[in-house]
C-alpha positions in Angstrom: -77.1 48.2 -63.3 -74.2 50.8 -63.5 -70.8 51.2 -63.8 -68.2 52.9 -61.2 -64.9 53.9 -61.9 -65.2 53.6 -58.3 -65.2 50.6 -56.2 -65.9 51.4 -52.4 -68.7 49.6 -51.8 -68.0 46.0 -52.1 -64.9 47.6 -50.4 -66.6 48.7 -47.6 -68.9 46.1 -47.4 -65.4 43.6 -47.0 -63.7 45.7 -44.5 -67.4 45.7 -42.2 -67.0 41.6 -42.4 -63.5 41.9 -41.9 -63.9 44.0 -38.6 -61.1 45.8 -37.4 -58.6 43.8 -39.3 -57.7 45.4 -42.3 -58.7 48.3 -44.5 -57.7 49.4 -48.3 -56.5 52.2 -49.6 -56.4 55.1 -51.0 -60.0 56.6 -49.6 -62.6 56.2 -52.7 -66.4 57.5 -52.7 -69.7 55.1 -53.7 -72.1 55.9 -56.4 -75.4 54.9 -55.6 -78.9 55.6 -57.5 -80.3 57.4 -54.7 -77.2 58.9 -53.3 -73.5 59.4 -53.3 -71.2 59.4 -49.9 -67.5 59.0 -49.0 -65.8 56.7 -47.2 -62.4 57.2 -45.5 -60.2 53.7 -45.0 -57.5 52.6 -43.1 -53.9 53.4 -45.0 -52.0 49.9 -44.0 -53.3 46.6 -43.7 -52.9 45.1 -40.0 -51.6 41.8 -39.0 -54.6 39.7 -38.0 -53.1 38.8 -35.1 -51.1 41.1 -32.7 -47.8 41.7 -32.7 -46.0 42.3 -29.2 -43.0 43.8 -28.3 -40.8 41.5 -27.9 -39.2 41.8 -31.5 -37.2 44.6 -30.4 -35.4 42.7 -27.6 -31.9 42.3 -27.4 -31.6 38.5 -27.4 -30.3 36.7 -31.0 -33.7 35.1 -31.4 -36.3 37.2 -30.9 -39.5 37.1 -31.6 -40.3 38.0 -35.2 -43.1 40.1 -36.2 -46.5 38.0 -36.7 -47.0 39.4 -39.8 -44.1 37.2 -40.9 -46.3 34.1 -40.4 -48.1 34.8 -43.7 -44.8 35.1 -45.5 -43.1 32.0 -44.5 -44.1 28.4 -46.0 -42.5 25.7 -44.2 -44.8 25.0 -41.0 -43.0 24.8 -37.1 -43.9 21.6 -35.0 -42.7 22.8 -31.6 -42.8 20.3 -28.7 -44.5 20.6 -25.1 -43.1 19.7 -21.9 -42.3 20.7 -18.5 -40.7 24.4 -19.3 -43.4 25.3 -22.0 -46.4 24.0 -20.2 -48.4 27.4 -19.2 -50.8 29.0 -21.2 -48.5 32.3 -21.0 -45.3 29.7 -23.2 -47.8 28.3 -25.3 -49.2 31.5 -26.6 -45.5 33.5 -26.5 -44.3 30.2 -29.0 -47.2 30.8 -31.2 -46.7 34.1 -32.0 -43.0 33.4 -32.3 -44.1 31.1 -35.2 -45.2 27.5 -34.1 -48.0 26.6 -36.3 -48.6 22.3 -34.2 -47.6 21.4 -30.7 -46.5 18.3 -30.3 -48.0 16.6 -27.0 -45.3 13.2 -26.0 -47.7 10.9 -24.6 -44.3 9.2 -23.7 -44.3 11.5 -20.6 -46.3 13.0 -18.5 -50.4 11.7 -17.5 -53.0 12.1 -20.1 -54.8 14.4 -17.9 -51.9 16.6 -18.6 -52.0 16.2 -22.3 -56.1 17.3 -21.3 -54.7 20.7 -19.9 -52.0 21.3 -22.7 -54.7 20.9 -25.0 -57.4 23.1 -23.7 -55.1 25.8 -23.3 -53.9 25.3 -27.0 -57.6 25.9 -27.9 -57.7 28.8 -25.5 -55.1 30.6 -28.0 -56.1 29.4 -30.8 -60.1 31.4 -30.1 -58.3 34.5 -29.0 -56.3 34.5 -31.7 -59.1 33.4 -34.3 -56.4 31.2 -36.4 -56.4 27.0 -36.0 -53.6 25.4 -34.4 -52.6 22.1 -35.0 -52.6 19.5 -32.2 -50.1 16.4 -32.9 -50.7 13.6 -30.2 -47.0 11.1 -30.3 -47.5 7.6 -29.0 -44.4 6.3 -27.4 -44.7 3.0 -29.0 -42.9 -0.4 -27.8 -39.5 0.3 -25.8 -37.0 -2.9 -26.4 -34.7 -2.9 -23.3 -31.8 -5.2 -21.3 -32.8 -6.5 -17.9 -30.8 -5.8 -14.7 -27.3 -6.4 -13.3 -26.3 -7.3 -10.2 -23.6 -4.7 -10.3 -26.1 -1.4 -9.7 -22.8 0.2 -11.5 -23.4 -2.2 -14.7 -20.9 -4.0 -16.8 -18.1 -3.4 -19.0 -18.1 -5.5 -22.1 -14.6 -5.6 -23.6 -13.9 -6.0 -27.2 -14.3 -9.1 -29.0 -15.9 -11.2 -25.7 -18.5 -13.1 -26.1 -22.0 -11.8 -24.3 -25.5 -13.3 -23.8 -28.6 -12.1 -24.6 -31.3 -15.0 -22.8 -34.9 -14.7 -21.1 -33.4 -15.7 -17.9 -34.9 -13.3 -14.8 -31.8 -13.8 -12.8 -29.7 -10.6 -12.6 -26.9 -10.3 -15.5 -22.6 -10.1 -14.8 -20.3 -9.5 -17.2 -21.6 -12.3 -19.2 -25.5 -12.5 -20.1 -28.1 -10.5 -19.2 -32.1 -11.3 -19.6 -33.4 -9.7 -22.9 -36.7 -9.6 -21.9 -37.9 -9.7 -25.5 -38.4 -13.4 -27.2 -39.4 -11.9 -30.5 -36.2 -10.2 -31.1 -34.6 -13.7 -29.9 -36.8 -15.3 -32.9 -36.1 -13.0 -35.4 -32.4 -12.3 -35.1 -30.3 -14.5 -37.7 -26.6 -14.7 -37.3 -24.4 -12.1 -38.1 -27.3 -9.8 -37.4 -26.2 -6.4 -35.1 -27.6 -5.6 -31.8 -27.5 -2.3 -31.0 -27.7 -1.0 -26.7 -27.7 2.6 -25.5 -28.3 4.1 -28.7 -25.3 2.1 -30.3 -22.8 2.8 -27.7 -22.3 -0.9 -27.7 -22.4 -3.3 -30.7 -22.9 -6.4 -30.7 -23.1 -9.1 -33.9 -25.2 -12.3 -33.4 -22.8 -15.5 -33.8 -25.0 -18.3 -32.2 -28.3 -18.9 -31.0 -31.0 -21.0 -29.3 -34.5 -21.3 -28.6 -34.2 -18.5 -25.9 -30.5 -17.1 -26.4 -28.6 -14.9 -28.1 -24.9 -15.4 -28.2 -23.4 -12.1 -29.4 -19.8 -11.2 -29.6 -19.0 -7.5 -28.7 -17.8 -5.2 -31.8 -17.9 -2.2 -30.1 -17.1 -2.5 -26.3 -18.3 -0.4 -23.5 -20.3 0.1 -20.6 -23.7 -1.6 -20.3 -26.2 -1.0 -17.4 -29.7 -1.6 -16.4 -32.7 -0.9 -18.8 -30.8 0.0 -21.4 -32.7 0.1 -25.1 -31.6 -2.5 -27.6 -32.2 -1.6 -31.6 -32.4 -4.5 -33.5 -31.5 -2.7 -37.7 -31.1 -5.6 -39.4 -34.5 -7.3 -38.1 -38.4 -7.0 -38.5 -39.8 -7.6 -35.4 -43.2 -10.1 -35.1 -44.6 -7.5 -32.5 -47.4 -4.9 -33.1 -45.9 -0.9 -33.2 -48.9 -0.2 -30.3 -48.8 -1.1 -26.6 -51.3 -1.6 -24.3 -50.1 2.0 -23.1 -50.3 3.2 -26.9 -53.7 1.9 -27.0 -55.3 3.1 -24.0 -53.3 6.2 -25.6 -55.0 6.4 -29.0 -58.4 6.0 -27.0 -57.7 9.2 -25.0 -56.5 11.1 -27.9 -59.7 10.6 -29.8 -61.6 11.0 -27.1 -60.5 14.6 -26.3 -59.9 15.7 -29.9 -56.4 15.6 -31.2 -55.7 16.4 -34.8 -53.0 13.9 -35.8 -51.5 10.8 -34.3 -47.8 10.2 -35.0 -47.5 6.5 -34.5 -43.7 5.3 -33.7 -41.9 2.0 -34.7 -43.3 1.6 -38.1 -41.8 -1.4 -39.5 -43.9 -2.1 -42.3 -47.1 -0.6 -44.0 -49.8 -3.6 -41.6 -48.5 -1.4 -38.8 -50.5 1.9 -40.6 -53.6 -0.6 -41.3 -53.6 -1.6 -37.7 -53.7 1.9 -36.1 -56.3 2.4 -38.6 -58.2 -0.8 -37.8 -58.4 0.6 -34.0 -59.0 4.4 -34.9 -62.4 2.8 -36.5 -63.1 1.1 -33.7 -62.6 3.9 -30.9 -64.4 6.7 -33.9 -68.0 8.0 -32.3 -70.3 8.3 -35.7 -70.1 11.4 -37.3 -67.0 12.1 -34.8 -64.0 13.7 -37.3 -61.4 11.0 -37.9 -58.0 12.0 -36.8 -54.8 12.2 -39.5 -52.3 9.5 -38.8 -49.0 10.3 -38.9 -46.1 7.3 -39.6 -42.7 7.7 -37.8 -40.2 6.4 -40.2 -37.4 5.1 -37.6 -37.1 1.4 -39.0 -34.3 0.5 -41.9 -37.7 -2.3 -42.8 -39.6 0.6 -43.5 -37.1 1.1 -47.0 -37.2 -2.4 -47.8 -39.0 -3.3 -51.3 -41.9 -0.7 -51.8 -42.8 -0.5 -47.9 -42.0 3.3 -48.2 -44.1 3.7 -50.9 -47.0 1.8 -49.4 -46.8 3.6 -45.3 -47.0 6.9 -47.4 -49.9 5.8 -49.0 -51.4 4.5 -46.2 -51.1 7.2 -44.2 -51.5 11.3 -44.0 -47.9 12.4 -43.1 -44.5 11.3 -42.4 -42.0 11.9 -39.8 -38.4 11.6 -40.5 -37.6 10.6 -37.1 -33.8 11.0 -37.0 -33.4 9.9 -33.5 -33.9 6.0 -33.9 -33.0 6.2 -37.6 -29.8 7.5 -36.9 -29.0 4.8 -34.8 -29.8 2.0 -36.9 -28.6 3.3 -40.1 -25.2 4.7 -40.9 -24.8 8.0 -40.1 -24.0 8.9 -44.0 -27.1 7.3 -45.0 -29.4 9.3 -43.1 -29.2 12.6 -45.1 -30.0 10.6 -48.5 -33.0 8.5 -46.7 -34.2 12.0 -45.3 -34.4 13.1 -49.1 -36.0 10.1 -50.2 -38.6 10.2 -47.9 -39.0 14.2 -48.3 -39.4 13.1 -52.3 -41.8 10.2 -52.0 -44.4 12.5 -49.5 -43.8 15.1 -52.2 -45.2 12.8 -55.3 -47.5 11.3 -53.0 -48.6 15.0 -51.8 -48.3 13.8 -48.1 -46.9 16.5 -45.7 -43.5 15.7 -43.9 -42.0 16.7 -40.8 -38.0 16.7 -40.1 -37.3 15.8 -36.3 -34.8 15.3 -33.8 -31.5 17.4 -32.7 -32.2 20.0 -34.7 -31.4 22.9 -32.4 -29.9 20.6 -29.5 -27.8 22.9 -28.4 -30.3 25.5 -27.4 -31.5 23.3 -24.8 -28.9 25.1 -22.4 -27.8 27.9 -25.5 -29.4 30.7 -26.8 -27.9 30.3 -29.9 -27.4 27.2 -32.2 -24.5 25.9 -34.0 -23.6 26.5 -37.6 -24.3 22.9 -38.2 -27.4 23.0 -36.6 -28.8 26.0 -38.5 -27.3 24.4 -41.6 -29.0 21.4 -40.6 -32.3 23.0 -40.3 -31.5 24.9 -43.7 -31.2 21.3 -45.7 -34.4 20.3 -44.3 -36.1 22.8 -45.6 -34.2 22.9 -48.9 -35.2 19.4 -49.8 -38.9 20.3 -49.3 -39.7 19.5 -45.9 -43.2 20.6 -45.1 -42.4 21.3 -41.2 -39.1 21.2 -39.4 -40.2 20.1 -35.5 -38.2 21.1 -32.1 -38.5 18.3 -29.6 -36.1 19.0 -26.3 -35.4 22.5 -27.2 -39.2 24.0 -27.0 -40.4 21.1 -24.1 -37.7 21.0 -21.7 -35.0 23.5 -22.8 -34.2 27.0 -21.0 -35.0 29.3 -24.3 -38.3 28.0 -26.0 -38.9 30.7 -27.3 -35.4 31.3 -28.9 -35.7 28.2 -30.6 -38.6 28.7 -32.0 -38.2 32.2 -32.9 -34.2 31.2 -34.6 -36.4 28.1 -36.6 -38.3 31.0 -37.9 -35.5 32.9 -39.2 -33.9 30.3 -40.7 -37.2 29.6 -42.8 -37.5 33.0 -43.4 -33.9 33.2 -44.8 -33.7 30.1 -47.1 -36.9 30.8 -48.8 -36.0 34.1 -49.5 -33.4 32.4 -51.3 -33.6 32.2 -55.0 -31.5 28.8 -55.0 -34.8 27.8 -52.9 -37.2 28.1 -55.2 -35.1 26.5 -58.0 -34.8 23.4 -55.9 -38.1 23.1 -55.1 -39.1 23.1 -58.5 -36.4 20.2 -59.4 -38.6 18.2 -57.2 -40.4 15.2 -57.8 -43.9 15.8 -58.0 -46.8 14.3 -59.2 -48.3 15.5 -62.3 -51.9 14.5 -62.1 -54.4 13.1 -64.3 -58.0 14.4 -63.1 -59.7 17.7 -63.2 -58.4 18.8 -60.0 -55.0 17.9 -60.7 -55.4 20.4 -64.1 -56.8 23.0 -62.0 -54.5 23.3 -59.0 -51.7 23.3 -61.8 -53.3 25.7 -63.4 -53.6 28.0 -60.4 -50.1 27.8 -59.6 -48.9 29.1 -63.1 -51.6 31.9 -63.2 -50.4 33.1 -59.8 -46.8 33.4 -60.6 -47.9 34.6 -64.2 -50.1 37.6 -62.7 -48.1 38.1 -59.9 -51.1 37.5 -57.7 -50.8 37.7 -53.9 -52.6 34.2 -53.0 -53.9 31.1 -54.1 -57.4 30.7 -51.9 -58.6 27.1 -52.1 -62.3 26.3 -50.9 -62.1 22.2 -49.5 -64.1 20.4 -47.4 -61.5 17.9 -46.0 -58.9 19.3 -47.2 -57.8 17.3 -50.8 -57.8 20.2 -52.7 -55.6 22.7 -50.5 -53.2 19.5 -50.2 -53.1 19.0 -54.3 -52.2 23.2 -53.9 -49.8 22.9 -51.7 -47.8 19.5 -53.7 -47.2 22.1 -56.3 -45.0 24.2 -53.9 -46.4 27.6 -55.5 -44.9 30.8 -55.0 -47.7 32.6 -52.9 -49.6 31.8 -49.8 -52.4 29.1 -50.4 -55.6 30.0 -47.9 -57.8 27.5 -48.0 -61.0 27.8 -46.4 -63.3 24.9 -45.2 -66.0 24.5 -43.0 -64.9 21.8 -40.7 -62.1 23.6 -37.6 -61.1 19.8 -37.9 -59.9 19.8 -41.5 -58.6 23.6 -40.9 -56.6 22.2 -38.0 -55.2 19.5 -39.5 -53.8 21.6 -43.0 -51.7 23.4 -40.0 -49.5 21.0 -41.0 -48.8 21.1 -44.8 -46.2 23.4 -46.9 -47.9 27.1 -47.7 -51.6 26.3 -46.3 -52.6 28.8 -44.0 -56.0 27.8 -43.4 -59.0 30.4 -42.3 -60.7 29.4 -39.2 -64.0 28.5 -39.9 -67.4 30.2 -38.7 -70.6 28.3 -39.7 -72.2 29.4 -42.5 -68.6 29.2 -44.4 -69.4 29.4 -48.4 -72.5 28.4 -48.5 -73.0 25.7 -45.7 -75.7 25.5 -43.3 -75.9 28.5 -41.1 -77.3 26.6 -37.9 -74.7 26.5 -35.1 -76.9 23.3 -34.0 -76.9 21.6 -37.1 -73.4 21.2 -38.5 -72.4 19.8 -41.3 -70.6 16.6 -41.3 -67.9 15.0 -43.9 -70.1 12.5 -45.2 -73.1 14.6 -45.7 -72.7 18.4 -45.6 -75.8 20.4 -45.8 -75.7 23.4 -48.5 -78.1 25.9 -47.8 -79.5 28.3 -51.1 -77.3 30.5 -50.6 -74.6 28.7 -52.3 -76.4 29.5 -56.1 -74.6 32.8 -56.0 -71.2 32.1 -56.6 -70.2 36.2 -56.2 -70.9 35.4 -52.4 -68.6 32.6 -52.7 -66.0 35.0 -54.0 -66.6 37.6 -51.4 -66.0 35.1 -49.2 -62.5 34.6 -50.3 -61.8 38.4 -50.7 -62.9 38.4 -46.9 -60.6 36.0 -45.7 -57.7 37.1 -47.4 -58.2 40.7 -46.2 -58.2 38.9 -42.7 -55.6 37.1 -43.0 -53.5 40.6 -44.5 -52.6 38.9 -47.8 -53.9 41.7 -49.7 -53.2 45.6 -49.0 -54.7 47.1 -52.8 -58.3 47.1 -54.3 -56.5 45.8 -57.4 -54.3 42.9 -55.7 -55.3 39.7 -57.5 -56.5 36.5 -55.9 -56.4 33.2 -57.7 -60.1 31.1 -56.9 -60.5 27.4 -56.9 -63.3 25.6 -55.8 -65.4 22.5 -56.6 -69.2 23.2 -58.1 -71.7 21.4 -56.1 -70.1 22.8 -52.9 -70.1 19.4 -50.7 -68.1 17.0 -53.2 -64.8 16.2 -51.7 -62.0 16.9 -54.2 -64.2 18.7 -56.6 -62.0 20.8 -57.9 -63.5 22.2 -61.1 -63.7 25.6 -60.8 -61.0 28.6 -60.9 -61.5 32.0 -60.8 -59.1 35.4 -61.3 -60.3 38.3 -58.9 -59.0 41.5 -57.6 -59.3 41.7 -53.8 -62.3 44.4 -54.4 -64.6 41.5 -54.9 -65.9 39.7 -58.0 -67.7 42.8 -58.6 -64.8 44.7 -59.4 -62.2 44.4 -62.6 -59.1 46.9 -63.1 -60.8 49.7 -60.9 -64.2 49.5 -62.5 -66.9 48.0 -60.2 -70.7 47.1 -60.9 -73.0 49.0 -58.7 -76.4 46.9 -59.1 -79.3 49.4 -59.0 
């Protein structure tokens, strides 16, 4: 073999894979034993995705440049509804940043949730990066009954009201609760919460099927208005016959995570489970499930603790947990949940009101952008629009001002010294060892990304626990597993071809979680490398021959979690070391 002090052609060879989307530079000229050529590249390093012109309209929030996707850590969850439901919103909210839609199975048919999802897909091939699908289940809805007074009632201050399972019409004295497990498990003195606490009521006597409840907090009560029960754990399953036949659908056509609501306690994680095994086609890719943390139960004893476990992310669901907890408790519960995902290394998404306004605004508050600032200060993996991006007039704005919010805390430098006071978990196992180990060689060398090869996504989540300071691109062979690391802090995953590092080749035969195929090829672990020198050209992570690339990956290829492998390269290719590339004869 010989030496070059050249290193064009594992160069060129990465910029022919690559296609059109990136080049090195300066140009540099190949030494070969039987001849000698030159070869002109591209000066800059394209986005791999288009930009459009949009970032140089006038409006407050417009859209940033895509290239700033690769920059920015914390993920966007932005929701679909009726004013972002074309393929034309969809695609303009991705490129202004959202890495998951949220489909609310609480509105809407499913056939709709069919559409929103095939066009999801539709941008997500064009633009040859995975997109995240979250499906919500609306879970059980605790309501009054009706009044004869179409108007409804005014409960004064300090009367004494009735809750019963009486199906006459209510007055200004009772009203059917419709609910006997709330009856059963209320306790005197317990609160009652209707209309999203506008009225309070405290428990003072009960029966067999009554609830005599004097009014704390009067005001106006009315028909099918939602009663929150905080200082009770209900005896009634989180999943309705609605939610079911939900889950069922979204299996069926392919959603990457299930957010299920009214969590009370860490059975209600096994029985989503139980029923995602039963609804599961063999060999079919299991879905992530998501826990909505809305219940005060959920922080009782070690229930936190446990649901995280249990399950693969976390919502802080502010709406519901702002109700039933005290408004100055919510900020600490939203750090200690933020803190227990982070030791567990489960991702976490903030929700609810955080841009409310710019459902009729086209700019926030200061306390809404500050709001959005804390949640990613405390770690937050994804901040999530709900109103704003499904049924407000800007969309687009609020996704595109989320963006530059993220963009401005993490460029920070108080951000990166919180983040590092974080709990995390410092691992005992080999992978553990090596993902730290990644992280400090990265910030040591000053390399430009961390690329981790997974199969269902362990390691890039370990990577992404230890909050490091570049871009983690992990690359898999499963669209599923790249789909579903959409969601987690710094993981922009590559989206796979078949034949990724090393796995079978045959469209026809893919590989599967529980037994991947590896063809021969994976005995050459330079084409492994290349591999990862590929991507990250794609992706634009890398502009220099010389730019370094920190490599882990698990030898066999196929073992989940294997982590035992890290490598140092420059972005030339395995080949190459400080300008100086072997040329094999």
């Amino acid at each position: 073999m010989k030496f070059s002090t050249t290193c064009v052609n594992v160069v060129a060879i990465l910029t022919a894979v690559a296609g059109s989307a990136s080049a090195f530079a300066p140009t540099m000229s190949a030494v070969r034993k039987s001849s000698s050529a030159s070869t002109s590249l591209k000066s800059t390093v394209a986005p791999s995705i288009p930009t459009t012109d949009t970032a140089a309209d006038t409006t407050v929030a417009s859209i940033p440049k895509f290239a700033q996707r690769w920059r920015k850590s914390t993920k966007q969850l932005a929701t679909l509804g009726p004013a972002s439901s074309t393929l034309e919103m969809i695609e303009t909210l991705f490129l202004a940043g959202a890495d998951i839609f949220r489909l609310n199975f609480s509105h809407g048919s499913q056939e709709q949730k069919q559409e929103l999802l095939t066009m999801i897909r539709e941008v997500e091939e064009k633009y040859s990066h995975p997109i995240a699908v979250l499906g919500d289940l609306q879970g059980p809805k605790l309501r009054v009954g009706e009044f004869s007074n179409p108007n409804g009632e005014v409960l004064e201050k300090g009367q004494i009201f009735r809750l019963d399972l009486d199906e006459a019409q209510g007055d200004n004295t009772r009203v059917m609760l419709p609910h006997p497990e709330i009856i059963e498990a209320s306790l005197i003195d317990h609160v009652l919460l209707v209309d999203d606490g506008k009225v309070k009521l405290t428990v003072v006597g009960k029966g067999d099927k009554y609830l005599d409840c004097r009014v704390d907090v009067p005001g106006k009560i009315s028909n099918r208005k939602g009663v929150n029960t905080p200082d009770s754990v209900l005896d009634i399953s989180p999943l309705t016959p609605k939610d079911r036949s939900d889950l069922e659908y979204m299996i069926g056509i392919g959603v990457d995570w299930i957010a299920l609501s009214f969590v009370q306690q860490p059975s209600d994680i096994e029985e989503i489970h139980e029923l995602i095994d039963g609804h599961l086609k063999e060999d079919a890719f299991r879905p992530a499930v998501m826990a909505k943390i809305e219940k005060p139960s959920c922080f009782y004893d070690d229930n936190l603790e446990k649901i995280v476990e249990l399950c693969d992310g976390i919502m802080v669901a502010r709406g519901d947990l702002g109700v039933e907890c005290a408004p100055e408790d919510v900020p600490l519960l939203q750090k200690q949940i933020i803190d227990t995902c982070r030791k567990q290394g489960k991702p976490v998404v903030v929700a609810t009101q955080m841009l409310e306004s710019m459902i009729e605004s086209p700019t926030p508050t200061r306390a809404e952008a500050s709001d959005v600032a804390t949640a990613i200060y405390d770690g937050a993996d994804a901040i999530m629009l709900s109103a704003e991006s499904a049924a407000g007039k800007f969309p687009e704005e609020s996704v595109a001002m989320q963006q530059r919010i993220i963009n401005r805390v993490e460029s920070d430098l108080h951000y990166r010294a919180y983040l590092n006071q974080l709990t995390k978990n410092d691992g005992v196992t080999p992978t553990d060892a090596v993902t730290i180990a990644a992280r400090q060689i990265a910030q040591t060398v000053n390399a430009k990304g961390i690329v981790s090869f997974t199969l269902q996504g362990s390691t890039a989540l370990r990577a992404s626990q230890e909050r490091p300071t570049v871009p983690i691109l992990a690359i898999t062979p499963f669209k599923e597993t790249a789909r579903q690391l959409a969601m987690s802090w710094g993981v922009y995953p590559e989206l796979p071809r078949s034949g990724s590092f090393g796995f079978s080749s045959d469209d026809d035969d893919l590989t599967t979680v529980d037994n991947p195929h590896v063809s021969a090829a994976d005995g050459d672990f330079d084409i492994v490398l290349k591999n990862a020198c590929r991507a990250a050209l794609r992706k634009g992570l890398v502009n220099d021959p010389n730019d370094l690339l920190v490599v882990t990956a698990g030898i066999p290829f196929g073992t989940p979690g294997a982590a035992n492998i890290i490598r140092l390269l420059p972005a030339a290719g395995p080949s190459c070391w400080d300008g100086v590339c072997r040329v094999d004869e």
